[in-house]
N, C-alpha and C positions, 0 to 999 in steps of 0.2 A: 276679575277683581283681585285687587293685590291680598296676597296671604303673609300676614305676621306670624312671626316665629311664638307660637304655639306654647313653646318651651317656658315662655316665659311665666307661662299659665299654671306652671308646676312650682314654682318658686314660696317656699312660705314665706310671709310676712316678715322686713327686718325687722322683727319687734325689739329684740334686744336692746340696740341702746337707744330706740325710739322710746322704748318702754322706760328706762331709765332715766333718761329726758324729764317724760313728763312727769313719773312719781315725783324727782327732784322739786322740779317747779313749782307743782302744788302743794310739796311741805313746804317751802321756800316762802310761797304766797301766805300759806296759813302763820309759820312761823321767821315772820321777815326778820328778828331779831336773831336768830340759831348760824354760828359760823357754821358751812358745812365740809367738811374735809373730803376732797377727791383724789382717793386711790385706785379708780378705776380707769386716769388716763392711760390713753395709749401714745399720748402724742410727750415730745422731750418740752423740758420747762429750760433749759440753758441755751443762751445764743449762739449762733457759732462762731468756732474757735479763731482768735486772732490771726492765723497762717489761711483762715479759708477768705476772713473778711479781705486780707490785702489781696488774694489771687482773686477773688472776685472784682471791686476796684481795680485792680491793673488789666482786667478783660472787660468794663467798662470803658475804661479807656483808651484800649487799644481798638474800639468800635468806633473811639470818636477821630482817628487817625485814616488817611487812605491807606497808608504804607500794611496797617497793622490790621486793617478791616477784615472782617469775619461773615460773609452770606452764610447761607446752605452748607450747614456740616457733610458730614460723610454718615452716610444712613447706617453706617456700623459702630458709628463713635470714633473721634479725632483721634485720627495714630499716638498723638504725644500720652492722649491717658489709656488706652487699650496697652500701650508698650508698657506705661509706668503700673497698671494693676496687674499685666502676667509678670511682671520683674518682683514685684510683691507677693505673688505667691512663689516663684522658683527662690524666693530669699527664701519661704521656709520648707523647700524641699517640695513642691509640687511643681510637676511638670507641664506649663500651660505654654503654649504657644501664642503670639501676640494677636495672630487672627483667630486665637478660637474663644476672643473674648468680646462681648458684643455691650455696648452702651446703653443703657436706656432711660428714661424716666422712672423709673421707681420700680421694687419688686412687686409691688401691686401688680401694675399696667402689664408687667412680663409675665407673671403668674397665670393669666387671663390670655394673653394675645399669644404664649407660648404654644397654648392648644391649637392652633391651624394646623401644627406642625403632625399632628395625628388623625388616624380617620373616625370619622364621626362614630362608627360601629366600636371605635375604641372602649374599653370598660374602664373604669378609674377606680384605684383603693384610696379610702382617706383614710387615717391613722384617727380613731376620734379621742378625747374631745382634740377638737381643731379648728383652725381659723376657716372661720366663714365660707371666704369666697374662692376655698378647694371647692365646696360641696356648688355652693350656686353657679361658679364659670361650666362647672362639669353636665348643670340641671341644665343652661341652656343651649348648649351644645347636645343635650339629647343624648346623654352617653349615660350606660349603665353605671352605676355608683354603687360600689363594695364598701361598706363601712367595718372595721377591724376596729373592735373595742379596746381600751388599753383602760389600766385600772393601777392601784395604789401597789397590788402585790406584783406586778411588774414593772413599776416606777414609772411609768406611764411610757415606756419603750417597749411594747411586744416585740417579739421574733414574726420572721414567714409563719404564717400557715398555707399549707398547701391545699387545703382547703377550699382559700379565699386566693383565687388567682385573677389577677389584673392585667391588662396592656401598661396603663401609666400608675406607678406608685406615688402617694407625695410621703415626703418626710419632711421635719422640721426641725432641725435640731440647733440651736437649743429652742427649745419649743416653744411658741404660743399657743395655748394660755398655763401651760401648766409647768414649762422650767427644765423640763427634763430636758438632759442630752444624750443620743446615742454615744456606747462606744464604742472603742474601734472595733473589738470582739463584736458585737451585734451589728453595724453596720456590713462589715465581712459578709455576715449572715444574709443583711438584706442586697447585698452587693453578688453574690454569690445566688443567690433566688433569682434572682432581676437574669442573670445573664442567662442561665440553665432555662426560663421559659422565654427569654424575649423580650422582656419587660423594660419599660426604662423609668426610670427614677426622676421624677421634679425636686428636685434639694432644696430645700429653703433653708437659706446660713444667713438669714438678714439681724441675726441678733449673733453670728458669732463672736464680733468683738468683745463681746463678754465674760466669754470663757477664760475661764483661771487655770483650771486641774489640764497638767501640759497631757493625760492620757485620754483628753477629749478631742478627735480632730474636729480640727474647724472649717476644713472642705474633705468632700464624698472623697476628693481625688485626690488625698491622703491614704486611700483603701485601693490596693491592690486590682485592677479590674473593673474598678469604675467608668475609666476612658470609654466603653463599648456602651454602656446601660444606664449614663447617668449624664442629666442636666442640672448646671448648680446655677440659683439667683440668689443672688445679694443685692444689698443697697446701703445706702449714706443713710440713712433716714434716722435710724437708732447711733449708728456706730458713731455718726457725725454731727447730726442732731439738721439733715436734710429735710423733714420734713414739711418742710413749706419751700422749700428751694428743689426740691423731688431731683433725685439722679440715682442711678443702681447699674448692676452691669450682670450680663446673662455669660456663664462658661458652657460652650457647646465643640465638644471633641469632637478633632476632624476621624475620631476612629468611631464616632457613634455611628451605626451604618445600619439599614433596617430595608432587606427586600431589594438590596442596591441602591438604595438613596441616601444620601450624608444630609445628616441633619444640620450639617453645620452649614452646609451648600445651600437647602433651604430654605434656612433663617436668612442667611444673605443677600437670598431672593425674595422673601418675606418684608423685611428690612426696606430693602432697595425698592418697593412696591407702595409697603403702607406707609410711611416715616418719611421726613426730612430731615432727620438727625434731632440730635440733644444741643440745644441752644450752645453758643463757643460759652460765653459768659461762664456761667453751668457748670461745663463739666474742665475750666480752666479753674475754680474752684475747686472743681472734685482733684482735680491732679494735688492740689497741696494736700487734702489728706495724707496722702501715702508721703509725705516727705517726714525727714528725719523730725523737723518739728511741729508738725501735722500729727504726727504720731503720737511726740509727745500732751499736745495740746487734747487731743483729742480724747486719752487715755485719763487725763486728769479729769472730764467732765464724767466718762463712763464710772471712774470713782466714785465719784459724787452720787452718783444712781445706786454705785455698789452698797453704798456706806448707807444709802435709805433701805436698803436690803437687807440690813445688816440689825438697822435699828427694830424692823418690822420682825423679823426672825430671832431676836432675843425673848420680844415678849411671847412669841409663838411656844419657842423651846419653852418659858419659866410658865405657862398657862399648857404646856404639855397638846398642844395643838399638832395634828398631823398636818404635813405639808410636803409640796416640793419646790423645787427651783429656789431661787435667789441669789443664790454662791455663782451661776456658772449664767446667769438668767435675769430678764429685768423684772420678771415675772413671780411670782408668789403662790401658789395653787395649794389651798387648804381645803379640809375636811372641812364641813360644817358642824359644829356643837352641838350636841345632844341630837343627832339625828334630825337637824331642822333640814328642810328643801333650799334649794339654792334662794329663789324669791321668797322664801318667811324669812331666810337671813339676810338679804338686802331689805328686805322691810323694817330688822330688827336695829340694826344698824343704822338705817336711815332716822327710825325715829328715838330710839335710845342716847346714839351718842354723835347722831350728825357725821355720819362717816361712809363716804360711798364707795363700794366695790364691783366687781362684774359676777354677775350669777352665772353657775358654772354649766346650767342648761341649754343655754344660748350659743355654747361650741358643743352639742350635739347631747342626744340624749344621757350618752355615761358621764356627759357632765354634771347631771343631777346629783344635791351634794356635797358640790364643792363651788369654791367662790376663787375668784380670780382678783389679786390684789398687785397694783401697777408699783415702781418704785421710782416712776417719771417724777413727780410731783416734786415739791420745794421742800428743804430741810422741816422749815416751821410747821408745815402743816404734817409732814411722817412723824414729826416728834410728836404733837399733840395728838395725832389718831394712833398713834403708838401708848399713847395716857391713857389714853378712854378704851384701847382694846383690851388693857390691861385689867380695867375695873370692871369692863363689860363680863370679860372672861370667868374672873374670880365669882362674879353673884350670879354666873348661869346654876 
């Protein structure tokens, strides 16, 4: 008899934004007349940028030519944007080589399928609160799960403890759901821990574009000794606003070496196995990103996100509300007022002023507490849930 993966059996329930879902609906149902303001997306509300729209059309239409036709990519990602994102990073002084950067569909799909590359007896630390699907890709793989608390009096960046020792670390910087960013000082820390046991590092930089404070790096392999113990994923999704066009790109140094096997060797075997590349269309898109005005284009939308950050965090500072992220982050991570639970203040919120956020339980239990506020969302509606957080605040 065939045997299913077991694992899955361990998995809790997504309730979170199932859970969110339906509360909405049924106040929605009850009160069909209430606008209700959502700052709990995770997804971007701007098109993409006029430099992505033309490189996409011109790979449209070079599919509709023989001369210019496109099958079966290269299961590593097309040399022309693999060369154009290491020349991207070596413009700001990181030293990437053009084969040790790998294309993919999105840092979701690499966050997940990256794990083949370890042995199932592997253990994993997550950093909590943290995005989801560190703890469930880890639950079904049947790999022991270390959880490392982070908290407001460490800005939600703990240090090593030696204590809590893992095979795979994740980090997230700048982090979902809480904002924070390592720096370089602390990453050192964890760059430095990683190599002294063995360890290697999952980086997740899928929101670096946003970083402002130039003593924040924005790749691991900015930090001295990363090459040996660290894997970096990124993606379009935020930076570019990919999210329904999904493209991201995996860095795996030809110096990460574990027992004699090169991780980079690996994944190329990996790659070359499960994959038939990233659609041309795609990632001839993704290549305008990185152009002179790709960058520009691109920067002026992250703006736009910044400046809803900007509006939300005013009234936080004049209502004396604890928080992090925003400045450096798309994210928002506040204390909850008066000691309510993460779910009595998305309730409160929901039915007081019509204003929806992410309860801060739902990325792990020290999320309990705090509430996760997106700054995806349209000018009109930050300004208006910006009004009513204001009045909410004043009569707690």
């Amino acid at each position: 008899m065939t045997e299913p993966n077991m694992n899955y059996a361990n998995l809790k329930d997504s309730y979170l934004f199932f859970g969110i879902a339906q509360k909405v609906k049924k106040y929605s149902e009850i009160n069909p007349d209430k606008k209700i303001l959502r700052l709990g997306i995770g997804d971007v509300s701007l098109p993409l940028c006029k430099s992505v729209i033309s490189a996409l059309t011109e790979g449209v239409s070079d599919q509709a030519e023989k001369s210019s036709f496109h099958g079966y990519m290269p299961e590593c990602g097309a040399p022309f944007l693999r060369t154009t994102i290491a020349e991207f990073y070596r413009k700001r002084g990181v030293k990437v080589a053009d084969d040790e950067v790998f294309i993919s569909s999105g840092a979701s799909d690499e966050l997940g399928d990256i794990l083949d590359l370890f042995d199932k007896d592997n253990s994993a630390l997550v950093i909590e609160p943290a995005y989801p699907a560190y703890v469930d890709a880890n639950v079904i793989a049947g790999r022991k799960i270390i959880h490392l608390a982070s908290s407001l009096d460490n800005g939600f960046t703990p240090e090593p403890d030696e204590d809590k020792l893992a095979d795979i670390i994740y980090i997230c910087s700048p982090n979902n759901p809480t904002g924070a960013v390592f720096t370089k000082e602390k990453l050192k820390k964890w760059v430095d821990f990683a190599n002294a046991h063995g360890s290697i590092i999952l980086f997740d930089a899928a929101y670096e574009a946003f970083i402002e404070d130039d003593s924040v790096p924005h790749s691991i392999f900015e930090i001295d000794g990363a090459e040996s113990c660290a894997i970096e994923v990124c993606s379009l999704s935020k930076t570019a606003g990919f999210t329904g066009t999904r493209l991201g790109y995996t860095v795996i140094p030809k110096a990460l070496v574990r027992n004699g096997m090169s991780f980079n060797a690996m994944w190329i075997r990996n790659r070359t196995t499960k994959t038939n590349g990233v659609s041309y269309i795609i990632q001839k898109g993704g290549a305008a990103v990185f152009t002179e005005q790709g960058q520009k284009e691109i920067k002026e939308n992250i703006a736009y996100y910044k400046e809803n950050a900007k509006v939300l965090m005013r009234v936080l500072d004049e209502c004396k509300i604890e928080y992090t992220g925003g400045k450096n982050a798309p994210y928002i991570w506040l204390k909850c007022p008066n000691n309510l639970g993460s779910w009595e203040f998305f309730d409160l919120l929901l039915d007081k002023i019509q204003v929806v956020g992410t309860p801060g339980e739902g990325f792990g239990s020290c999320g309990e507490g705090y509430f996760r506020f997106s700054t995806f969302g349209s000018r009109e509606d930050t300004l208006h849930a910006a009004e009513r957080l204001k009045d909410l605040f004043g009569n707690l």
